[in-house]
VOGU-3710 file (C-alpha; in Angstrom, 3 decimals, decimal comma):
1> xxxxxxxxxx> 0,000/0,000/0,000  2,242/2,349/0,425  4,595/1,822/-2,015  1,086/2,649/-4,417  0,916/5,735/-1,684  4,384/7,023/-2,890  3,330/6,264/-6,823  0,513/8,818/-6,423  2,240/11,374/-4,081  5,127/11,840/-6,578
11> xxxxxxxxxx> 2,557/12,251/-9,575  0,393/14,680/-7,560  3,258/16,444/-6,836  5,281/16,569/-9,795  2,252/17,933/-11,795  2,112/20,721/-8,767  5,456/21,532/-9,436  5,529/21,638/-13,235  4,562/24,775/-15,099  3,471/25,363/-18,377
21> xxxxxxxxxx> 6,782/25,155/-20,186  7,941/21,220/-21,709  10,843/19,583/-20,550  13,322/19,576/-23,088  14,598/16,334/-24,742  18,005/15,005/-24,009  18,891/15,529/-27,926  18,852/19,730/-27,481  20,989/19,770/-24,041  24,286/20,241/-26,039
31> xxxxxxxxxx> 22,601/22,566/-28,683  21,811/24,962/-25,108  24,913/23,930/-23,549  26,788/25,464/-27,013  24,558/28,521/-26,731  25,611/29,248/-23,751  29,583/29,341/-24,428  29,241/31,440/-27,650  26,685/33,912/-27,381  26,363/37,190/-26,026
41> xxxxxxxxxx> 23,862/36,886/-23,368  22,127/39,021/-20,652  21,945/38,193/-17,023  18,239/37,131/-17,636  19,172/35,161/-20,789  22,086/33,110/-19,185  20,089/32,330/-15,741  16,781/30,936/-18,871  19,984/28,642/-20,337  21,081/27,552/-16,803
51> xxxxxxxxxx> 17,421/26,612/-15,371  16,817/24,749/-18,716  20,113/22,902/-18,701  19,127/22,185/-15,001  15,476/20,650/-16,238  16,502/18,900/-19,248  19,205/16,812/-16,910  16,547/16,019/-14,520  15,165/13,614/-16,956  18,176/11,861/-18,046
61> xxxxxxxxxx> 20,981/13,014/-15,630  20,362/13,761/-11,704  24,426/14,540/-11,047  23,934/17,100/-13,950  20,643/18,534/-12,806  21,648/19,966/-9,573  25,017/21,027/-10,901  23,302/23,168/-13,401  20,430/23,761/-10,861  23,248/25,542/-8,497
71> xxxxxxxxxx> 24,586/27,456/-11,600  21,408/29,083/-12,101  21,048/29,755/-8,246  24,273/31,527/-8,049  23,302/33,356/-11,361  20,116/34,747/-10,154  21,281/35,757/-6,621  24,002/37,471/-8,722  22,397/39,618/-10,820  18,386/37,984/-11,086
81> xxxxxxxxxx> 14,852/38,647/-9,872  13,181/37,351/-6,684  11,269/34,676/-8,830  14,230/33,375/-9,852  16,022/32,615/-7,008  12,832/31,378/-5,677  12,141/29,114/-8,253  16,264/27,949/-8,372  16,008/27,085/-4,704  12,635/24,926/-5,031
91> xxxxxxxxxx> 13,625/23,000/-7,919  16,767/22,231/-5,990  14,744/21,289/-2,882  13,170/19,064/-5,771  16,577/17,134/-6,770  17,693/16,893/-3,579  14,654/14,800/-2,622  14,812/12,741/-5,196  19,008/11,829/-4,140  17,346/10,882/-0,683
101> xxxxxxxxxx> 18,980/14,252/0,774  15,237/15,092/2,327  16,606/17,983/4,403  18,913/19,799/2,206  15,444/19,700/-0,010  13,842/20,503/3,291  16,320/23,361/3,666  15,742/24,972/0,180  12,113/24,195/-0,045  11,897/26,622/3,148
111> xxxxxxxxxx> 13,802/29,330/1,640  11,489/29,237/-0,683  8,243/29,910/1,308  9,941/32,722/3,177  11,128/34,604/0,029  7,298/33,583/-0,975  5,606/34,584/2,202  7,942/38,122/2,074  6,868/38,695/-1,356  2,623/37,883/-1,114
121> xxxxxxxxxx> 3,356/35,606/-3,753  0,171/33,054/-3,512  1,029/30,218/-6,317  5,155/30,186/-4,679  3,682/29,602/-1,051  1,065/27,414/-1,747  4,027/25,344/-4,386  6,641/25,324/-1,563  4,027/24,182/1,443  3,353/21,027/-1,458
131> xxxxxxxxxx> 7,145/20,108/-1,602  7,684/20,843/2,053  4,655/18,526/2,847  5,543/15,857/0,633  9,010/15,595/2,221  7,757/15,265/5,727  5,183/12,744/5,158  6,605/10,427/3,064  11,080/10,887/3,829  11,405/11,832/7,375
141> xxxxxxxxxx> 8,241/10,563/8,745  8,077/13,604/11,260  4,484/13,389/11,298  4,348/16,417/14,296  5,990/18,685/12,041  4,333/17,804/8,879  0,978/18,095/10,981  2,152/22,053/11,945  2,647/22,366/8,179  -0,556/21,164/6,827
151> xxxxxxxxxx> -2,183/23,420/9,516  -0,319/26,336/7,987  -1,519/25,586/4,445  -5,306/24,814/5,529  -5,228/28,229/6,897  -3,787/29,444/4,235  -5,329/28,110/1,637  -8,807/29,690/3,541  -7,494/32,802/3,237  -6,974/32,460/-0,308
161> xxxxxxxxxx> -10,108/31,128/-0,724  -9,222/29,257/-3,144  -11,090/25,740/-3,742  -7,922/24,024/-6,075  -5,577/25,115/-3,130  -8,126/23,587/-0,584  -8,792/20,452/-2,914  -4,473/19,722/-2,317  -4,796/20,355/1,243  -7,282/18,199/1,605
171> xxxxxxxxxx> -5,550/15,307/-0,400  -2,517/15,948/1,871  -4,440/15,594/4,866  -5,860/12,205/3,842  -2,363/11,065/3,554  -1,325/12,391/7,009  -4,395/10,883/8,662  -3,397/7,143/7,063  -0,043/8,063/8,268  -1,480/8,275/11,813
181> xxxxxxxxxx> -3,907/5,683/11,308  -7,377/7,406/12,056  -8,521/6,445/9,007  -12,091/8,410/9,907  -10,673/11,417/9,169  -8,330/10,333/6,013  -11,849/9,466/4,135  -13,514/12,434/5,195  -10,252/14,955/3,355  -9,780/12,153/0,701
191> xxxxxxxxxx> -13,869/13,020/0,197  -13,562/16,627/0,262  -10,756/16,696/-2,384  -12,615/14,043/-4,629  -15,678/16,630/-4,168  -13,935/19,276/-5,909  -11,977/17,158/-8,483  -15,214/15,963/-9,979  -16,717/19,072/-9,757  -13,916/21,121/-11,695
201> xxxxxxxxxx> -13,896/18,159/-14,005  -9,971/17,498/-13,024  -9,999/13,622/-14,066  -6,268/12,934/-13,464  -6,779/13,621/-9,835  -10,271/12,642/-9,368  -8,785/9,338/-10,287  -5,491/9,409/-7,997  -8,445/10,374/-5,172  -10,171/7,416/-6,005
211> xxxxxxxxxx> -7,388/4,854/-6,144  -5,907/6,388/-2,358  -9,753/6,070/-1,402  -9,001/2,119/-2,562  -5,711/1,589/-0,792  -7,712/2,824/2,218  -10,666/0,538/1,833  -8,346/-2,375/0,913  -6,298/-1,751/4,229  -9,450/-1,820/6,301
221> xxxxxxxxxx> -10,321/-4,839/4,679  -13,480/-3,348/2,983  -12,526/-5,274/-0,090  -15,586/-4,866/-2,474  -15,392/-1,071/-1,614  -11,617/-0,905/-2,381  -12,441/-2,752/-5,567  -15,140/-0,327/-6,769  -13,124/2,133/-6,335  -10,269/1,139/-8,430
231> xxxxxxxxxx> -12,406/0,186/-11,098  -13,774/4,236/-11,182  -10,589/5,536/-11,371  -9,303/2,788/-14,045  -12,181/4,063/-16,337  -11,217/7,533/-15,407  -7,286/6,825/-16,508  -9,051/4,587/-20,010  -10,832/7,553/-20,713  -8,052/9,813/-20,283
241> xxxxxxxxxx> -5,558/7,407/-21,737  -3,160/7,838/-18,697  -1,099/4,225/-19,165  0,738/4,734/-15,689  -3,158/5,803/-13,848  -4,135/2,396/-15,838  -1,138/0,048/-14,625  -1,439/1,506/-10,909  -5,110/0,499/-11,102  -4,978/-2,797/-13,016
251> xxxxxxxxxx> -2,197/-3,749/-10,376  -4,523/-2,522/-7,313  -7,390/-4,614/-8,522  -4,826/-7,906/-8,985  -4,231/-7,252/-5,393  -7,525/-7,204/-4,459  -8,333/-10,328/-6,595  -5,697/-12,445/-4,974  -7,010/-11,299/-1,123  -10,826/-12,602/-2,225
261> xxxxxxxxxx> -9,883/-16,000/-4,032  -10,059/-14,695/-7,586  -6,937/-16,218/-8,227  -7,116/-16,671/-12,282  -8,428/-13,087/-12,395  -5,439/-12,234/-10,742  -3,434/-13,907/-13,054  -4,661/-12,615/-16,032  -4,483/-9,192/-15,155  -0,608/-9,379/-14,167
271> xxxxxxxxxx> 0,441/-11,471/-17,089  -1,643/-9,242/-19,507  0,367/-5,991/-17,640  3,473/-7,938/-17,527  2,961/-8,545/-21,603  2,256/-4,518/-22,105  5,284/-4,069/-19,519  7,979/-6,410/-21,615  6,990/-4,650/-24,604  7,439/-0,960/-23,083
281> xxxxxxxxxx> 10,846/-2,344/-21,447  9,225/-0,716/-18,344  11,747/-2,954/-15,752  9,933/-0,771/-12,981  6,212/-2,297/-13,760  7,880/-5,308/-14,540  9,377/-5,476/-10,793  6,158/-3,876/-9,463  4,422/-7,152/-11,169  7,098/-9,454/-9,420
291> xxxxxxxxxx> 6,700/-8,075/-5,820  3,241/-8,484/-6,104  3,631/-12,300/-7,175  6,293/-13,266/-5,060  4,410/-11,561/-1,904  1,379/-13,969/-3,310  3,011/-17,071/-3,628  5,195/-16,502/-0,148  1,921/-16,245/1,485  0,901/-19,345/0,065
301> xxxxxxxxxx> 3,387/-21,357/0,507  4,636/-22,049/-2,993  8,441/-21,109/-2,136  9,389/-22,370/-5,244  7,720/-20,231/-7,372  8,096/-17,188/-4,510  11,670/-17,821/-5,394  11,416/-17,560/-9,082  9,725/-14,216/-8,525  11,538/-12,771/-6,164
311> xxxxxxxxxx> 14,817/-13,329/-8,298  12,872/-11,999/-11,378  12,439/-8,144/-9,198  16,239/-8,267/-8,250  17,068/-8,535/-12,284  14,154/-6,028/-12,982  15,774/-3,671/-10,770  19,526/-3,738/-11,771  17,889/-3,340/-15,346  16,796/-0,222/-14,486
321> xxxxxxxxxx> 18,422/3,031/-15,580  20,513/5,046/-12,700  17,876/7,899/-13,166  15,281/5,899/-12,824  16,240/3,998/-10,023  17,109/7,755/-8,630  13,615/8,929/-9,221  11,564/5,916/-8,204  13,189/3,574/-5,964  16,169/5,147/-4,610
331> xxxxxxxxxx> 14,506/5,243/-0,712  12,924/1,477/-1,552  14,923/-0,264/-2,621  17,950/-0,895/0,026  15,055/-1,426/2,457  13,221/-4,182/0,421  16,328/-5,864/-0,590  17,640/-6,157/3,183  13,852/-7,392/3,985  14,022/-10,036/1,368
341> xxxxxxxxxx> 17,421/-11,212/1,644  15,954/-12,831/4,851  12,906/-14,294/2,927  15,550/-15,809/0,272  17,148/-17,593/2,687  14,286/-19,202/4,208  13,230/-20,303/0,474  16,174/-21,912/-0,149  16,274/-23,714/3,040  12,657/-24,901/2,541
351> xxxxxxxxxx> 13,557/-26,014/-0,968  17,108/-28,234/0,004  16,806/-31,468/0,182  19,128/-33,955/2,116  20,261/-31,651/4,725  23,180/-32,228/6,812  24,139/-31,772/10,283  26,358/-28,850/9,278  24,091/-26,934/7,383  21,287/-26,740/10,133
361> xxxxxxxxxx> 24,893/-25,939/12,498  25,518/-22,978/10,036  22,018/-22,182/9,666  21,355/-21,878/13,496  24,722/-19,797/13,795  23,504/-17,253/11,229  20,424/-17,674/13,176  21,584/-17,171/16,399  23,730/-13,639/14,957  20,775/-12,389/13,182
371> xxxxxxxxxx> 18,924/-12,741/16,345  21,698/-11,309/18,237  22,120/-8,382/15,762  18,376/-7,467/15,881  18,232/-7,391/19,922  21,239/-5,410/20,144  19,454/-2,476/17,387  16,516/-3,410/19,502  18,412/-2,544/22,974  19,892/0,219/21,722
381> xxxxxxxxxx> 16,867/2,240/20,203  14,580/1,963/23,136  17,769/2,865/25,290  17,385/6,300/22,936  13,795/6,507/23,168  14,077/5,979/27,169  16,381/9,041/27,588  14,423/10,849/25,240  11,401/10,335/27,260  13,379/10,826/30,148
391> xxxxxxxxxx> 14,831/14,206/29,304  11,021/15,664/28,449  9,630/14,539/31,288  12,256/16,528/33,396  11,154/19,047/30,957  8,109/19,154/31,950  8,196/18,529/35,600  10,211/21,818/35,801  8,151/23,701/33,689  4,936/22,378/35,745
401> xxxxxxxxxx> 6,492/23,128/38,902  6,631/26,980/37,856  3,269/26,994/36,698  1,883/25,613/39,857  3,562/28,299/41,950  1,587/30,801/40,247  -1,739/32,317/41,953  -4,617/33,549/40,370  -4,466/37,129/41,152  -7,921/37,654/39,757
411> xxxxxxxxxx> -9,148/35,354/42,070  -7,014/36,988/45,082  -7,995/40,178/44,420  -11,753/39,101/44,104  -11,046/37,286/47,637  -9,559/40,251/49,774  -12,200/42,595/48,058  -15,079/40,190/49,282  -13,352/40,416/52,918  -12,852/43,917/53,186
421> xxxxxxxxxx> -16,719/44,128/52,408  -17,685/41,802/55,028  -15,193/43,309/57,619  -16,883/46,871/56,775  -20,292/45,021/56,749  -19,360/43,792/59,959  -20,165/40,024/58,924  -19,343/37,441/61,084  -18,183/35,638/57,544  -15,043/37,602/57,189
431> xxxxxxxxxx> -12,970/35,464/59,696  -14,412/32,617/57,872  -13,319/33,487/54,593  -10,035/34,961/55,994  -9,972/31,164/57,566  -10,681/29,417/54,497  -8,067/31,393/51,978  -5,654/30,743/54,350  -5,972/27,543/54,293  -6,237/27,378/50,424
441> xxxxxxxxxx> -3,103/29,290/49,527  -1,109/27,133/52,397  -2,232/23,722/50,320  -1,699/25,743/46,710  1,760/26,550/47,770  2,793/22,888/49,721  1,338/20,552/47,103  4,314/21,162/44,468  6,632/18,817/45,867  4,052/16,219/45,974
451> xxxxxxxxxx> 3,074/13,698/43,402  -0,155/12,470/44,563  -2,318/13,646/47,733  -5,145/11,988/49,534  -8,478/12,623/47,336  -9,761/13,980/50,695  -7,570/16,561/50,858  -7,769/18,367/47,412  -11,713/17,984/47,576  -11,447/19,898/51,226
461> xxxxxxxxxx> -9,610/22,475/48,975  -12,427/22,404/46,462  -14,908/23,059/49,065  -13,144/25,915/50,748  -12,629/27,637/47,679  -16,074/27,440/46,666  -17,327/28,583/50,535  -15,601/31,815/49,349  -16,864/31,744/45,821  -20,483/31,381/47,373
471> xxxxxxxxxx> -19,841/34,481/49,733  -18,906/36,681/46,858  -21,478/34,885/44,503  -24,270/34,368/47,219  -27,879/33,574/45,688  -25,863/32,958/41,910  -23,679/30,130/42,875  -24,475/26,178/44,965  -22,768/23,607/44,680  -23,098/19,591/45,493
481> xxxxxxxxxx> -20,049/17,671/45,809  -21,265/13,366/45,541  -19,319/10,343/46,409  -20,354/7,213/44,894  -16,552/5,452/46,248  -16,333/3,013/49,207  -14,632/4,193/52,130  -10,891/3,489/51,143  -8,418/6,206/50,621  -8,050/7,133/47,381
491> xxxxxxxxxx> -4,728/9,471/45,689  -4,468/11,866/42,638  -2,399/14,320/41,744  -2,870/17,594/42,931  -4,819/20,378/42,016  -6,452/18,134/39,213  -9,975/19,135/40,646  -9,707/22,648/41,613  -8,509/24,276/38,561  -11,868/22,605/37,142
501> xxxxxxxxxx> -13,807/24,113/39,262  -12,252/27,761/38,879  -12,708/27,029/35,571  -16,648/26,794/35,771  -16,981/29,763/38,144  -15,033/32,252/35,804  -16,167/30,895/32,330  -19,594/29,824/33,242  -21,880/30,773/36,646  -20,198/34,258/36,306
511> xxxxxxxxxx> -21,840/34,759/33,380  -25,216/33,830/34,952  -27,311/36,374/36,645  -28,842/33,592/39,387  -29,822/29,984/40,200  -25,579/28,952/39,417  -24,989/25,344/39,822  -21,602/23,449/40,195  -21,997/19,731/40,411  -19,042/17,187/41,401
521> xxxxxxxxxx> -19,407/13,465/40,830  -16,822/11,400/42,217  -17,781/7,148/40,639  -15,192/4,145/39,910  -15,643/1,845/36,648  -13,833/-1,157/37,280  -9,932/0,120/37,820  -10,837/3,953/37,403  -11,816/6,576/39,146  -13,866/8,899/37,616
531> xxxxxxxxxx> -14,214/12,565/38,451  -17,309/14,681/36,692  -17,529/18,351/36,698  -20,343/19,778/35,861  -21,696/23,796/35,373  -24,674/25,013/33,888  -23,174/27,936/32,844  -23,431/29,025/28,848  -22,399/25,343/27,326  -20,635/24,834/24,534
541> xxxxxxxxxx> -21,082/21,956/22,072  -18,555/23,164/19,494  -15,348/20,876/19,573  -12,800/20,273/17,298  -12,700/16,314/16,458  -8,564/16,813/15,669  -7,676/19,001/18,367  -9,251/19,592/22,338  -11,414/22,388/22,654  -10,132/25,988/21,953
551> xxxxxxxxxx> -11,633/26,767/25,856  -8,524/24,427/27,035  -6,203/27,002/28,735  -4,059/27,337/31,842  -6,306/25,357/33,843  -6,965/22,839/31,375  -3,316/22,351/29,924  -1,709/22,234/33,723  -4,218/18,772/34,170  -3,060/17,213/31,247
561> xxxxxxxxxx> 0,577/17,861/31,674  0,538/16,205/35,076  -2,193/13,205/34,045  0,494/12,391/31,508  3,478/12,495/33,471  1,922/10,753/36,396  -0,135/8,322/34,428  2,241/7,424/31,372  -1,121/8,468/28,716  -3,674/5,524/30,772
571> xxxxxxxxxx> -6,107/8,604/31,260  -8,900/9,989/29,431  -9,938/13,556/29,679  -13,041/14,624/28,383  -14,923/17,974/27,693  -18,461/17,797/26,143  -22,192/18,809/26,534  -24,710/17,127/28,967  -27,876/17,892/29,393  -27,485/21,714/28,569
581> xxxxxxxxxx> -24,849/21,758/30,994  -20,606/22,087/30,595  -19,282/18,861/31,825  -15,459/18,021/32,142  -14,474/14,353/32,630  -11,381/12,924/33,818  -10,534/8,992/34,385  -7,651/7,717/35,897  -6,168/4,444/37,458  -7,138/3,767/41,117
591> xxx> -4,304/4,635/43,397  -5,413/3,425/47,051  -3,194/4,942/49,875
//
């Protein structure tokens, strides 16, 4: 699947790159290159012979293309226009990807969008964000900084308003959400694009919609969907006459066939492609065809013939040209071969006959190092990932621990307002409420060198805050406080509750003229405890499926920081609409004292 993925991604984004000049044929690059030497040319006119020199190579020549590609850079940051160096830097960023050197393309492709972004110029920004994109999903796999990227080009491709900018957005986001696996969400962009392909009549990528939209159904298993699919977009690519559209498609279906039993429809369709693939001397169909075999017959159990196969793809791709190999299997292929070097061995061990003592000594040896080998990577990585971990969770501690020493001076200031009133009032409250924020700010300021505190103690917190939120409040704010849990001890970390519950007074019964109502549920579901807050202050039901809730601040953010660090991610927190009311939800492992 995703070696189809890649097959689409470069065509999508090779026709976003290309303008409306031809690539030149191999014949003329020493006519240009002879131009060049004897005539007379202007700064403009040499930096034209450069960047064509630079495009004509690409096709036949990657060494040559970036050579020529850094002659024209140097030419227009010499004496040339903006759009010049802009576009010499992201065809470079284009080269570079393609000789696996993602972030020198990275590197260029970003010069690019800030010489775009400096300049207003709409088609550069919205060209760079589709290299830069394309990099970071499919070379680096950085899927948290591909994911700031594509957030950058949805908003500005809004701002544009414009519906083909949106449509590639919205393809790119259907990759990133199959990246991530919520494939939900990859349907419902891969949708949205198809929506405006059909409706602008653009066939070739209606059709490249429609055969990710199959890779996506045939990954879920949803075969007859993937297979419907496929079939749309392969009488897209007939009608259009787009032989590559029609071999990815033909090939998809053959997949599909030989995962639901079809088996001599399967065959037909890759001996009729390998006949139209011979013919063409394609040797990167032809290996295409022999992966797809030799994956077929490894999985069932015909090692002989997995063999043949398999030994068919390593010929089909030495046949291949340097350029091509450069363009379309460069990142591939030392990755498949190292994968199926293993496989080959097992076939050939299957397939030997008469066996001797030594050869299963030798075999368990190799055996034995390969296992060795792979625990030691093993060992090694999650050694990395462990101090990784390690070093942002210190992180985070330390930044936590500052945040929790701050105090709400809006709510201090509120508090020593309310008991100057009742001192001048004469109100036998004021030593209460003197009493009770006291006591708060003495457990606000000794919890931060504490992990977890008795359950007890933070709700006796709660309650005293909300004694002097009801004095200032009166009549507008009540609140209940329930306990459905047995009569054991329970822990949590601190001020997980409270913050809540400050939330809901300044967000929601503040806003109310009377009749305020805070409600806190405290239940256990099997191993959790579960801790509801609920206001019935102005609710809001509008929350972004991607992201939490644009109401998450301080508060908020300071809860999930700790829930993580103390609970290693086994938490859920929750905010949502109940009953007309603003509810927060939190579960968490029981932790007994």
């Amino acid at each position: 699947m995703k070696l189809r993925l890649v097959l689409i991604s470069l065509v999508i984004i090779f026709r976003i790159y290309a303008d409306n000049s031809s690539i030149m044929i191999p014949q003329e690059i020493e006519e240009l290159k002879k131009e060049l030497t004897t005539k007379n040319l202007s700064n403009s006119q040499k930096f034209d012979f450069l960047f064509q020199l630079a495009r004509s190579y690409q096709t036949v020549n990657f060494d040559s293309s970036i050579v020529y590609g850094f002659k024209a850079l140097g030419q227009a940051e010499s004496n040339g226009t903006y759009q010049q160096i802009a576009h010499s830097n992201l065809f470079i960023s284009y080269i570079f990807s393609e000789f696996n050197e993602t972030y020198r393309a990275l590197e260029y492709a970003t010069k690019t969008l800030k010489l775009a972004q400096f300049q207003n110029d709409d088609e550069l920004i919205n060209r760079s964000y589709a290299t830069i994109i394309r990099n970071y999903l499919w070379y680096t796999e950085e899927l948290d900084v591909a994911k700031i990227y594509l957030k950058n080009w949805l908003k500005f491709a809004e701002q544009l308003n414009d519906e083909k900018v949106l449509a590639n957005v919205h393809f790119n986001l259907g990759i990133y959400f199959v990246k991530v696996k919520d494939f939900t969400e990859s349907e419902k962009y891969y949708l949205l694009a198809l929506d405006y392909f059909e409706k602008s009549d653009d066939k070739q990528n209606t059709a490249n919609c429609l055969n990710n939209l199959g890779d996506l159904k045939e990954h879920e298993g949803q075969l007859d969907l993937a297979l419907e699919y496929n079939q749309k977009a392969l009488a897209i690519n007939l009608q259009i006459n787009d032989f590559h559209g029609m071999f990815i498609n033909r090939f998809n279906i053959a997949s599909i066939y030989s995962k639901t039993g079809k088996i001599l429809e399967f065959q037909q369709i890759l001996d009729e492609e390998m006949e139209k693939a011979i013919k063409l001397e394609n040797h990167y169909y032809l290996m295409m065809i022999h992966e797809l075999y030799y994956n077929y017959y490894n999985e069932t159990g015909n090692y002989q013939k997995a063999l043949k196969h398999y030994k068919n793809y390593i010929k089909e791709s030495k046949l291949m040209s340097d350029n091509q190999r450069s363009y379309r299997m460069k990142r591939l292929e030392n990755k498949y071969l190292l994968e199926k070097a293993s496989d080959e061995k097992k076939i050939y061990e299957l397939n030997l006959k008469n066996r001797t003592s030594t050869l299963y000594l030798v075999t368990a040896v190799l055996l034995l190092l390969t296992v060795i080998f792979i625990t030691s990577v093993i060992y090694f990585v999650k050694q990395r990932k462990l101090e990784e971990l390690e070093i942002k969770e210190l992180k985070t501690k330390s930044e936590l621990l500052a945040l929790q020493y701050k105090i709400n001076p809006h709510f201090l200031f509120n508090s020593l307002n309310s008991i100057s009133q009742l001192i001048v009032m004469k109100s036998g409250h004021a030593e209460d409420m003197v009493q009770n924020l006291s006591d708060l700010l003495r457990y606000t300021l000794t919890f931060a060198n504490k992990d977890l505190v008795p359950l007890e103690e933070e709700l006796e917190a709660v309650r005293q805050y909300l004694d002097m939120e009801k004095i200032r409040f009166q009549d507008r704010l009540d609140y209940n406080i329930e306990s459905h849990l047995d009569k054991m001890h329970y822990q949590i970390p601190p001020m997980v509750i409270l913050p809540l519950v400050e939330n809901s007074i300044k967000h929601g019964i503040s806003k109310l003229i009377k009749n305020g109502k805070i409600n806190i549920e405290l239940t256990k579901n099997n191993n959790y405890l579960i801790i509801l807050v609920r206001d019935n202050g102005p609710a809001s039901d509008n929350h972004d499926p991607v992201e939490m809730s644009k109401n998450t601040g301080f508060g908020h953010q300071s809860i999930i920081d700790r829930l993580k660090i103390t609970y290693s991610g086994d938490y859920k927190f929750d905010i949502f609409s109940c009953n007309k009311e603003y509810c927060v939800k939190i579960s968490i492992p029981i932790m007994k004292v």
